[in-house]
Every structure is written in structure tokens, then in C-alpha cells.
N, C-alpha and C positions, 0 to 999 in steps of 0.2 A: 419392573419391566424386564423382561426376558434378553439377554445377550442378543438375538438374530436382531430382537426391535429394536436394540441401540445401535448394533452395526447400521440397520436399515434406514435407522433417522440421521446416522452421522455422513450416510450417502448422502441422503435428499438434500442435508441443512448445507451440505460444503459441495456439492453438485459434482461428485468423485464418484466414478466407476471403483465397482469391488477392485479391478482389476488397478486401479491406479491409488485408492486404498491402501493395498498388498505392496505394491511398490513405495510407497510415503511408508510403511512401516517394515518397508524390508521382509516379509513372510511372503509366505508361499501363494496365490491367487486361489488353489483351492482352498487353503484354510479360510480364506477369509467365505470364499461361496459354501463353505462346510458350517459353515458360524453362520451365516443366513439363512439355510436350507432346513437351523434345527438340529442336524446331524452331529456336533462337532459343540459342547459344549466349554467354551473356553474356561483359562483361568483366568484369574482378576488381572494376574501380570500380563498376558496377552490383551486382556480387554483394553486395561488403560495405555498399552504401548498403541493398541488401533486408534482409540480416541486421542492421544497424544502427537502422533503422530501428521493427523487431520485438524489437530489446532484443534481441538473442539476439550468440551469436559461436560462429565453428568450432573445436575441438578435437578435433584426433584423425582419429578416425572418426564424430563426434559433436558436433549442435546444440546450446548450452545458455545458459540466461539470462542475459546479463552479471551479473545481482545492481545494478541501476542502482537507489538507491535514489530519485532523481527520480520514476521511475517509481509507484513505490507512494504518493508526496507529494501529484505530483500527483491521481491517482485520490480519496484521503481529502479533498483540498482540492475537488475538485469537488461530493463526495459532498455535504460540510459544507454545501456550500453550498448544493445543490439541497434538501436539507431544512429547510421553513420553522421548523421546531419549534427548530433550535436557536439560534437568537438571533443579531441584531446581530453582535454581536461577532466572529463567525467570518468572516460576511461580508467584513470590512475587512482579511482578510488579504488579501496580495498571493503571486503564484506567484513563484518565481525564476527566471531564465532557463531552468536546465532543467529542472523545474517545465512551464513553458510550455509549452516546445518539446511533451512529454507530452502537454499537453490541448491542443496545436492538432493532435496524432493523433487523439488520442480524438474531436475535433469532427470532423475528415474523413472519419472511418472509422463516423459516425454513431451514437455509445455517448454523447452527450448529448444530451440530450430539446429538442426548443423547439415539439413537437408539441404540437396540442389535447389535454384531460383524456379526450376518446373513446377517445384511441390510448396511454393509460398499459399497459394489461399489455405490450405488445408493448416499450414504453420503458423500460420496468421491468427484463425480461430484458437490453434493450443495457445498462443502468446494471451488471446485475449481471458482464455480461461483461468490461465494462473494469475493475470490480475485481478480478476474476479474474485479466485478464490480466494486469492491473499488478502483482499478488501474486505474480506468477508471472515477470517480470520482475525486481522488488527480490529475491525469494526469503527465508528466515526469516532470514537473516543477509546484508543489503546489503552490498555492495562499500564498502567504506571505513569503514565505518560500526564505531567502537568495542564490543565487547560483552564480557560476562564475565557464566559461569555459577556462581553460587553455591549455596552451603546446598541444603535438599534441599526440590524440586520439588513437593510436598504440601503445604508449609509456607509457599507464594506468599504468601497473603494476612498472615498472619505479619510476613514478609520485609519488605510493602508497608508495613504499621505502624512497624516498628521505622525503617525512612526517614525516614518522618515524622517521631517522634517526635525523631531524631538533628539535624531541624531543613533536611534536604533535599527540593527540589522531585523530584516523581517524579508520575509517571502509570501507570497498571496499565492494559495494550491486551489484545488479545482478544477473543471474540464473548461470553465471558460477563460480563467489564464492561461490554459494550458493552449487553448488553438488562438491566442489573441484575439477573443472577440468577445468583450465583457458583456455584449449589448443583446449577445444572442446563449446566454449560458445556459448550459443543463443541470449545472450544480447553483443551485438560488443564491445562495452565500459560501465563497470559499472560503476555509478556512487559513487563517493569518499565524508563519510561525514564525517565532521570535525564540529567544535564549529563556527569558523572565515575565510570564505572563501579566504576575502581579507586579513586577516593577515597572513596565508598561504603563499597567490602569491606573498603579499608584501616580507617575507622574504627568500622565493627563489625565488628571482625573476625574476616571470614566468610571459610571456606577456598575456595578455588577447584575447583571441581566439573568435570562432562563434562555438555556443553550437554542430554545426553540426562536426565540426572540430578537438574540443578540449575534453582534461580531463572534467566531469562536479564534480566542486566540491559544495556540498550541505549542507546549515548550518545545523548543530541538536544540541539541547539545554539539548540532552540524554538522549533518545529512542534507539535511533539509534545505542550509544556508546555504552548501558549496555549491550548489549546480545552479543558481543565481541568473536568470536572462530576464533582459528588461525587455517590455512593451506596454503601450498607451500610458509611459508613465508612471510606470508599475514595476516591482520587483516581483519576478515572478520565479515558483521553484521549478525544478528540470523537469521535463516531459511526464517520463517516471512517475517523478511522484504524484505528479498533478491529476493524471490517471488512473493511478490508485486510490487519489483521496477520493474523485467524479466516483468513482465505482463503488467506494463504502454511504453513499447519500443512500436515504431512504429510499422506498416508496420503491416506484419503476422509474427514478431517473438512475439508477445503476445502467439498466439495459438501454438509454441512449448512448450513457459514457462509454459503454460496450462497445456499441455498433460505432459510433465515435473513432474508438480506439482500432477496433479492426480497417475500418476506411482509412486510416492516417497508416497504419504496418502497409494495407495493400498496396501506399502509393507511393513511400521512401523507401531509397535504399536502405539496404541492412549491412550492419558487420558479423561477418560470419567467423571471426578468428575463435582462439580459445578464452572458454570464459573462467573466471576465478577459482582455482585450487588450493590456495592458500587463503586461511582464514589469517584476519588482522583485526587485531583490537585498537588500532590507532585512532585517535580522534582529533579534530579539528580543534584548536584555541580557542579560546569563548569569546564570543562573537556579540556579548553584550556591550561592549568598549565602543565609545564615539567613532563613528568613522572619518576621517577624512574625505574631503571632496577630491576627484578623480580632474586632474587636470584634464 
């Protein structure tokens, strides 16, 4: 396959303008429309810094998303942040190195806002795009990232209780814990993160399933766990991320999560201060340890 046709599919596959490409990889906007046009045969270290850049890599005969789960962290981490309603507390998290790297794309590529309150719908759509993309990047099952599907997929909320009660930290993601309303979701089955997927199954033990079938439960080392709101009885994770996970489902419920996610920017305040410059590799204590009941 020709250089212009991989630039051309790593637009379509990651729904990036050349122009916002060029910015994610730092070159020049015409190189990159010189590299489409034919004109401008790159070299391999150019090519892989464009694909690199876009999350994506070449297989085959075919563009696809590394599954970097940075990607999708970053994105809920910025989300967190720009909405005022949820508290302190999220704020004072830090990105990690790549992390960062993520939202100093996102800032180049203009998908975070520090425009007036005149130009929110317009800011609203960049906000929904770089969840998208980021969704679309990590994909429903990150690279590296631990998981195991259990028990059967109708019986999530179920699933979610009996964690708890066994005395394990967990968060329930997806767009229908994300607006509290389990009864009307767009994501079918959200997925459930915990510390240890398999010391979970191991101790209620629950059979191992086909991800299509089952609970998915998803390691998190706490991200995931710190931004923690509870409703219907539920542990559920921050906005953010819930978001982000609605957005990496199959099929066309991404594009409800979407329209979802733009409705919910239009109608909260925002925090407009500065967002993260310094990168931190700090991480939260393991969060596999019995909790305490909360007087």
C-alpha cells in the first residue's frame, strides 16, 4: 500500500483532519496534504512518527489502533477536569507521562476549550471528538491492560454487588452509570474495574465467559478507582471515564455516547483554568485491600 493510502486510512480509521494529523505529529500541515496528494514521498521515520502519533499502526494491508490505553486516560482525565460539578478532588489528579504526551495532542490539535462561554457548542463538539478519538485509540480492550469476562452479561449490576459485598474496591463504567440511569443505557454492559481481575473470579467463584457473553472485568492500578461516585447503589467511576468507555462499545452505540456526551458539555458548567503541565507518574496505593465501612 502506497504512503498517501495509509495516511488516507489513518484519517478515516481515527476521524482526524490532515490538518489536526500535522498537529498530533508536530509537522508541517502541508507535508502531511503533500504525502496525500502523491507529491511528497515520505520516509519510514516520518511515516511511523504520522501513524504514531494518531495512535494507530500498520498491519497487513490495514490501519488500526494501537489499543494505547494512555489514550483513553488521558481524554477522561481532561474531561474530569473541565467539568465544574465534579469536585476538588479529581482536579488534583496528576497525568502520567503518557498520559501527557495525549493531552499535549489534544491541546495542539484544538479539542480543548479555553475559548469564551459565546463559542461553547462549537467547543463542546471538539470536547466530544477527542473522546471519541481517544475511544477509538484505547479501543474496548486496551493493550496491556488485564481483563476477564465473567458470569452472564444481564446480571452486571448483580455482579457489581456481590464485589462489594466480597469487600473489593470496583467501579461500574459506561454511559449508563455515567448519567445514573441503569434502566435506560446505551452501553449494554458496562464494564467493571477492580485492582485483580482474577482474584475477583477466583473468589466468587465465577466461570470464565466469552467477553461477548459475560461481566467484563477490567484491571485498574487507580485511575479508575479515585474518582469513585456512588448511585442506585453502585459504585460508579468519574464522568470521564464513563464516557470514554460509552464511546469505545461497538456498533453505533458510540454515536449515542457521543450525542450523550455533547448534551451533558452543553448544559454544565465548565472549568476553564489551566490545565496540566507537568507530567506525574504518581500512582494511587492498591486498592485491592478490604475496605472499611464508611461511618
Amino acid at each position: 500500500m502506497s504512503a498517501r493510502m495509509i495516511i488516507r486510512q489513518v484519517c478515516v480509521r481515527m476521524r482526524l483532519s490532515r490538518t489536526e494529523l500535522a498537529r498530533f505529529a508536530e509537522v508541517s500541515p502541508s507535508t502531511v496534504g503533500r504525502i496525500v496528494a502523491g507529491t511528497l514521498d515520505p520516509t519510514w521515520g516520518m511515516l511511523t512518527r504520522l501513524l504514531d502519533a494518531a495512535g494507530t499502526r500498520f498491519v497487513g494491508d490495514d490501519v488500526r489502533p494501537t489499543g494505547d490505553p494512555a489514550a483513553g486516560a488521558a481524554a477522561a482525565l481532561v474531561l474530569d477536569r473541565l467539568l465544574v460539578s465534579l469536585g476538588g478532588r479529581l482536579r488534583q489528579r496528576k497525568p502520567t507521562t503518557a498520559m501527557q504526551s495525549w493531552i499535549d495532542r489534544f491541546e495542539r490539535a484544538g479539542f480543548i476549550p479555553h475559548g469564551p462561554e459565546t463559542q461553547r457548542f462549537m467547543q463542546a463538539i471538539q470536547v466530544r471528538r477527542m473522546v471519541e478519538i481517544a475511544a477509538t485509540v484505547s479501543g474496548p480492550l486496551p493493550r496491556g491492560v488485564p481483563a476477564l469476562a465473567v458470569g452472564d452479561a444481564r446480571h452486571w449490576r448483580e455482579a457489581a454487588l456481590q464485589i462489594d459485598e466480597a469487600g473489593f474496591d470496583y467501579a461500574a463504567s459506561g454511559l449508563a452509570p455515567a448519567l445514573e440511569l441503569p434502566d435506560a443505557s446505551f452501553h449494554a454492559t458496562p464494564r467493571i474495574y477492580v485492582s485483580d481481575p482474577a482474584a475477583v473470579a477466583r473468589v466468587l467463584r465465577w466461570p470464565e465467559t466469552s467477553p461477548e457473553r459475560g461481566v467484563l472485568l477490567m484491571s485498574s492500578d487507580g485511575p479508575e478507582l479515585s474518582g469513585i461516585t456512588c448511585g442506585h447503589a453502585l459504585r460508579l467511576t468519574s464522568l470521564g471515564r464513563a464516557f470514554v468507555d460509552a464511546c469505545s462499545a461497538p456498533s453505533d452505540r458510540w454515536r449515542s455516547a457521543g450525542a450523550a456526551l455533547q448534551a451533558v458539555l452543553r448544559d454544565r458548567p465548565w472549568d476553564h483554568s489551566p490545565y496540566f503541565s507537568t507530567p506525574s507518574s504518581s500512582r494511587t496505593g492498591n486498592s485491592m485491600t478490604r475496605r472499611r465501612a464508611v461511618p
